[in-house]
N, C-alpha and C positions, 0 to 999 in steps of 0.2 A: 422457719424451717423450709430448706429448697423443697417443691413438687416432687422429686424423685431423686431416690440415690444415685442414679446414673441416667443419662441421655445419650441414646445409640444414635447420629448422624447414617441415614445408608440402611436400605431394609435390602440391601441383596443378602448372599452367603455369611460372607463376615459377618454384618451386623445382626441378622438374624441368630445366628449360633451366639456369637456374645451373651445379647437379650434374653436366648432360651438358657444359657447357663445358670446368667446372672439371674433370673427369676426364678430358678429352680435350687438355688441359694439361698431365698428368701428375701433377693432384695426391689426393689422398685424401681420399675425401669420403662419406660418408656423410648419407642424408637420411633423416629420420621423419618421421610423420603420422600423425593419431589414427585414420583411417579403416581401413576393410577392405583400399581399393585405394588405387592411384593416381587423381591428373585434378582433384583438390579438383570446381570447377564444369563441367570437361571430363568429364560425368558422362552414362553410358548406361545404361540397366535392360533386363532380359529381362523380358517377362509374357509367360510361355509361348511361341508363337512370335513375341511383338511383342518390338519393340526400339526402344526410345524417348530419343531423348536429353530428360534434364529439367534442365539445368544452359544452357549455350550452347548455342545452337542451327544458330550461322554463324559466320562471321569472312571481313572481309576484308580488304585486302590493300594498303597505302597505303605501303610502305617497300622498299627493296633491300634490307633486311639478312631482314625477314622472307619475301620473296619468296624467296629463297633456300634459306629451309626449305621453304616451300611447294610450290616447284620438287621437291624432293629427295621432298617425298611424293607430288606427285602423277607422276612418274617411276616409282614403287613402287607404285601403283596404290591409295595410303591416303587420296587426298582427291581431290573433283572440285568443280567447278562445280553449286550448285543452280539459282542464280537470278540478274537483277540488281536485282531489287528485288520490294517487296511492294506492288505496285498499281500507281507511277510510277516507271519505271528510271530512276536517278540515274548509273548510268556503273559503279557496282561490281560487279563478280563476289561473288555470296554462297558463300564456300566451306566445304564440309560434308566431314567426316571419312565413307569410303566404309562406314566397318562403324560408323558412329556418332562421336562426337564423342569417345569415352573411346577409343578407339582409340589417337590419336595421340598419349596422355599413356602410354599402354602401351609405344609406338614409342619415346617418348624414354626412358622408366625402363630399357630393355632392356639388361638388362648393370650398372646402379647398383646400388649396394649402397643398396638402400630398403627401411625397415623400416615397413610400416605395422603397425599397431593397437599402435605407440606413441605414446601422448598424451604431452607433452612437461610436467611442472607446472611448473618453473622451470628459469632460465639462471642462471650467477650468475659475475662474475669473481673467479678464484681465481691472484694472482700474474701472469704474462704469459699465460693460456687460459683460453677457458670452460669450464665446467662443468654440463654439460645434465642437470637429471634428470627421469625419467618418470613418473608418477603409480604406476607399481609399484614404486616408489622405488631402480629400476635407475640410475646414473649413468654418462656420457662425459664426453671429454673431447677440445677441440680446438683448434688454435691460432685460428680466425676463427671466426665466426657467420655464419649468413644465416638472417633471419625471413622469411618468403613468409607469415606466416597473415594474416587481416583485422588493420588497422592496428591496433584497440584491442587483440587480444590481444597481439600482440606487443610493444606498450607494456607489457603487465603483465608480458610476461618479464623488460624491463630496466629496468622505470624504478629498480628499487633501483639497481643494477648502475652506472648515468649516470644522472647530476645536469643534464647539456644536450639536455632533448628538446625539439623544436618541440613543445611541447603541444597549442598552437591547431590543429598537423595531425591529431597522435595522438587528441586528444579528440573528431576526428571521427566520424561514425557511419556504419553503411547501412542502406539502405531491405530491406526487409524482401522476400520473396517465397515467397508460399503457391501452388503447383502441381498440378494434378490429370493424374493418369496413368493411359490409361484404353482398354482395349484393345475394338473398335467389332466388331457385328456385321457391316457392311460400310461403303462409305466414307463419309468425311464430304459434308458438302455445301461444303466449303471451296472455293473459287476455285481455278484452278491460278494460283501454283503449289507450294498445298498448303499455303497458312499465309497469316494477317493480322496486321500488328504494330497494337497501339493503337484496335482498332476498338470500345473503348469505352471512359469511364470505368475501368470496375472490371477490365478485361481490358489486358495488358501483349500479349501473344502467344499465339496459339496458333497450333497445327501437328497436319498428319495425318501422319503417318512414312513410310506407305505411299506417297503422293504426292511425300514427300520422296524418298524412293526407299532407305532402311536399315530398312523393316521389310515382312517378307514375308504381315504381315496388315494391315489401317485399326488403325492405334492414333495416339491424340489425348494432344498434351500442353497444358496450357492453365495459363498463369502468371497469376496475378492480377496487377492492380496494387500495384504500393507501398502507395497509402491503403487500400484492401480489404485487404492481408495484414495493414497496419499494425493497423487497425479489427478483425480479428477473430484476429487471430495466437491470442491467449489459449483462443479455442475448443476444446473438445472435437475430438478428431478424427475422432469419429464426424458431428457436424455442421457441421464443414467439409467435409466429402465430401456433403454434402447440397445444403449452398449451392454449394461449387463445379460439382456435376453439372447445378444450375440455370440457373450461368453457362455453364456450356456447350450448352445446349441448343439455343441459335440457329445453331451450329456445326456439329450434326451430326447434322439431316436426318433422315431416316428410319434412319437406322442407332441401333441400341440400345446401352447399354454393358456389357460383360460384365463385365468387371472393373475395379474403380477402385482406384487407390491416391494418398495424400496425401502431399504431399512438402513441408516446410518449411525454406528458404533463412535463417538468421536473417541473417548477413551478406553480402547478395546482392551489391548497388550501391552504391560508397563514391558517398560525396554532395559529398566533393570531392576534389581530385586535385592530386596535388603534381607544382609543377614541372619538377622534376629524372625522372628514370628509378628514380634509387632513394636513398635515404638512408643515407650513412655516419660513422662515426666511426671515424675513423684511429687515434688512441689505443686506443679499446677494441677496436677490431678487430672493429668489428660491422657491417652492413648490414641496412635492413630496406627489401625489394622487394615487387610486388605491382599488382594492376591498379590501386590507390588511384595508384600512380606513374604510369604513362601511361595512364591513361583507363579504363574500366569498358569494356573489348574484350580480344577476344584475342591480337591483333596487343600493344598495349599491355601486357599481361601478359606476353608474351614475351620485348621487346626491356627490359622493367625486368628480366627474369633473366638477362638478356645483360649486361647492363650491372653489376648484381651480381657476375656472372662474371669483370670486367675489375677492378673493384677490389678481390676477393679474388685473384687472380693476381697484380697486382702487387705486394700487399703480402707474398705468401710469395714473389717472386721477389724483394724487397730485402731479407727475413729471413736469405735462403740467401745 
């Protein structure tokens, strides 16, 4: 008999919501990740006493299924209201995790059996189950899959394994994102309320945390663009801390930066997105979910691990 009915690849959004489904199903599940923690881009850092999300920075809120969750944390006092927009309110609530964004990827592992700081080096099918092994050449094994990592890795897990992949999706790519984290002698000169999206070229986002209201000191995170991370990704990361301190400079006013640290996104923003919620293969028993399926948000990474959820369920409820 495999170790577990199902093995979740990827403890970010997607895969954590699958795992919380699927174990509140009744089934046995088990999720790894090569990271330290959970949250993959639902991702928060201390610098002393700043606390800065550097992955997502919001999410809003367009569906009943996700509302639902959202309802449930903000009842528990784990999400509020930042904003409805950055400069022209468009009608959306910006909502933000109350103790940072990594918080609420905490909230859903609570109780899963997740194992990080296991990287995952191959899947491979072995008779009716896969066979997942780790790069410390530990292996599992379980009757379903689910991949949540960026779409190309997880093509590399199965393309031996199945012979019918959408290629044209999987050989897709993502745009890149170089990040500066950078905790401020006092605030920035940001606008309230406390962040501008796209206010230039070479600039994606930036945000003061302090303003946002999850850090108890001014700390600045600042995303480059796509084409800047793309154009200088290869940098030393002593000189991207240079250039990015420069791109932040119109940001943040009189205040000085005490500490900087560089953060590199290799697979930030899938550049395209597949129709469906998530992609399956009934024979192999495999799914592969992910914000590549409903859109580069967090709403969208959600309901593709919801919906992962619903086709690993039924296929071990017609098993039994």
């Amino acid at each position: 008999m495999p170790e577990a009915d199902c093995i979740v690849v990827g403890a970010g959004l997607s895969g954590l919501v699958t795992a919380r489904h699927l174990a509140e199903a009744g089934l046995n599940v088990s999720v790894f990740d090569k990271g330290r923690s959970v949250g993959g881009r639902l991702a928060t850092r201390r610098i002393g006493d700043a606390r800065l999300d550097h992955g997502a920075q919001f999410f809003t809120v367009r569906t009943d299924r996700f509302a639902a969750q959202v309802n449930d944390w903000h009842a528990r006092g784990l999400t509020r209201v930042w904003c409805t927009g950055f400069g022209e309110n468009d009608g959306h609530d910006r909502w933000i995790g109350t103790d940072g964004m990594n918080s609420l990827a905490k909230d859903l592992a609570r109780g899963l059996d997740v194992r990080v700081d296991h990287r995952v080096f191959a899947a491979a099918r072995h008779e009716h189950n896969w066979i997942v092994t780790c790069d410390d050449g530990s292996t599992y094994e379980s009757s379903t899959l689910v991949l949540t990592a960026p779409v190309p890795q997880s093509f590399s897990f199965i393309f031996e394994a199945i012979g019918e992949l959408p290629r044209e999706f999987f050989a897709e790519d993502h745009d890149r994102t170089i990040a500066l984290l950078a905790t401020l002698s006092c605030q920035s000169s940001l606008p309230e309320p406390g962040a501008l999206q796209s206010p230039s070229d070479d600039v994606a986002f930036v945000v003061d945390h302090s303003m946002k209201g999850i850090s108890a000191v001014p700390a600045l995170t600042l995303n480059a663009s796509p084409s800047w991370s793309e154009h200088y990704w290869e940098q030393p990361i002593e000189e991207l801390e240079m250039l990015l301190r420069a791109l932040a400079e119109p940001f943040i006013g009189e205040a000085q930066i005490a500490i900087a640290q560089v953060k590199k996104w290799r697979f930030a923003t899938p550049r395209a997105t597949w129709t469906e919620p998530c992609w399956a293969h009934h024979e192999a028993e495999v799914v592969v979910a992910g914000d590549a399926f409903g859109g580069p948000r967090v709403e969208g990474a959600f309901l593709s691990g919801v919906a992962a959820a619903e086709v690993i369920t039924q296929w071990c409820t017609q098993r039994r």
